[in-house]
N, C-alpha and C positions, 0 to 999 in steps of 0.2 A: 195142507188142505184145510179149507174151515168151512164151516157150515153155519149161515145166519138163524138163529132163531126169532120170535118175535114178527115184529111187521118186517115187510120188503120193503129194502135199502137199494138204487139203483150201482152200478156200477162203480157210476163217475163219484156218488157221493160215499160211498164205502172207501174207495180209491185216496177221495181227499182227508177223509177223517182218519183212516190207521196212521199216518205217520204218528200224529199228538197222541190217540190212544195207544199205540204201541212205543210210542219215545223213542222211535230208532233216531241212528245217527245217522245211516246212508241212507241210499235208496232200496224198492225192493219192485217189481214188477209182480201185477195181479192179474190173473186168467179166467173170465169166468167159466165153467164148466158147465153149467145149464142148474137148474132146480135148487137156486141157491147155495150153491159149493161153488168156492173159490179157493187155488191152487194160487199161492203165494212163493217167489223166489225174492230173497233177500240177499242184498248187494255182500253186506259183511255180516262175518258169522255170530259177530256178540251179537249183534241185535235177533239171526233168526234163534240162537241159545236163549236170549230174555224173551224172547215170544214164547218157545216152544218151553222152554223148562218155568214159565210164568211167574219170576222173580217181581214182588210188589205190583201187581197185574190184576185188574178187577175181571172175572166173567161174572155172566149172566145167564140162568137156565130156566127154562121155564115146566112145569108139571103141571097134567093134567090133560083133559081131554075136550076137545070142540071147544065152544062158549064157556066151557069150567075149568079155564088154566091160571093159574098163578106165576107169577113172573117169580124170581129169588136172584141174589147175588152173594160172591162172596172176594176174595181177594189172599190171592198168595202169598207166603211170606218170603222180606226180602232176602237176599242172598245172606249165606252163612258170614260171619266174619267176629272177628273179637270186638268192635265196636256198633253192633247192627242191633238195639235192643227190640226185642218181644217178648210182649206179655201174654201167657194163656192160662187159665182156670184150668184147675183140674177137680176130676167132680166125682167119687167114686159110690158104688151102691143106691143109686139115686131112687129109684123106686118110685110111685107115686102116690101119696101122702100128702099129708100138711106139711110135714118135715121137709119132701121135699119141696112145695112151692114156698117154703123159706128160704130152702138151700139155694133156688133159682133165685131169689129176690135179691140176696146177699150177695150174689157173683152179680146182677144187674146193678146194684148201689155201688158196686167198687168201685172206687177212682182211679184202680193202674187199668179200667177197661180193657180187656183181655181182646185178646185180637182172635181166639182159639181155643176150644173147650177139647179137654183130653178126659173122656170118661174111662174110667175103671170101676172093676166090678159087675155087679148085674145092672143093669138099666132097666129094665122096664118090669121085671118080674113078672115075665109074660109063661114062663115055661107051664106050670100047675094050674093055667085060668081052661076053663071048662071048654073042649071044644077043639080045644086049639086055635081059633078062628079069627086068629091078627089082632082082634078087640082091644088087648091091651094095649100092641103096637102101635095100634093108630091113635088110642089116646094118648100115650109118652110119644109121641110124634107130634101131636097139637099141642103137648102138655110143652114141651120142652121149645118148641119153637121161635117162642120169645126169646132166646138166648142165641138160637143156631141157624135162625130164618134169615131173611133176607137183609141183616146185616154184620154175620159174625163169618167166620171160615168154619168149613166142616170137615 
């Protein structure tokens, strides 16, 4: 089953485009169910396994609410294997600081461009701010975004 976000795709044009987005090798038959969900059967199973387990696979999601959404993407990594390279940063005790918008500048200047941020530690040193009231979250949420927005994997 999948579910369009975004603008409305008709049928036939959703129908034509999954093969090259989804790179299968057979065929697959698409059902629409109403309210933008479509029930997908796939001829052979590698391809519905690279669908469903999203082996080198871009999605798309979008947050937010009415007229105030933003689009985001990200993309999974390919299959396990002894010759399959990926790169990911790992980023621990990040906090928000000067330190850290260094820390984010030197993982955006790298040249093995990290496909994948693995944080460790505390992140946002949100627990002791006055209130409780997300404030910090959302700032290391916008703080951090330029690394994890809508072109890194999360």
């Amino acid at each position: 089953m999948i579910k369009l976000l975004g603008r409305k795709v008709g049928f036939l044009t959703l129908r034509d485009r999954l093969p090259a987005l989804w790179k299968v090798q057979g065929g697959f038959e698409l059902l629409d169910v109403s309210n933008g969900y479509f029930m997908v059967k796939f001829d052979l199973e590698a391809d519905r396994d690279r669908v469903m387990h999203g082996f080198d696979t871009k999605y798309y999601y979008e947050v937010g609410i009415g007229n105030n959404t933003r689009q985001f993407w990200f993309e999974t990594p390919p299959p396990v294997g002894p010759d399959v390279p990926y790169t990911f940063g790992v980023i621990g005790d990040l906090g928000q600081t000067y330190n850290s918008d260094t820390t984010l500048t030197h993982y955006e200047k790298n040249p093995a461009e990290g496909k994948t941020v693995l944080y460790v530690g505390d992140l946002s040193y949100a627990d002791d701010y006055p209130f409780h009231d997300n404030t910090k979250w959302d700032t290391w949420g916008r703080f951090t975004e330029r690394i994890v927005g809508p072109t890194h994997a999360q």
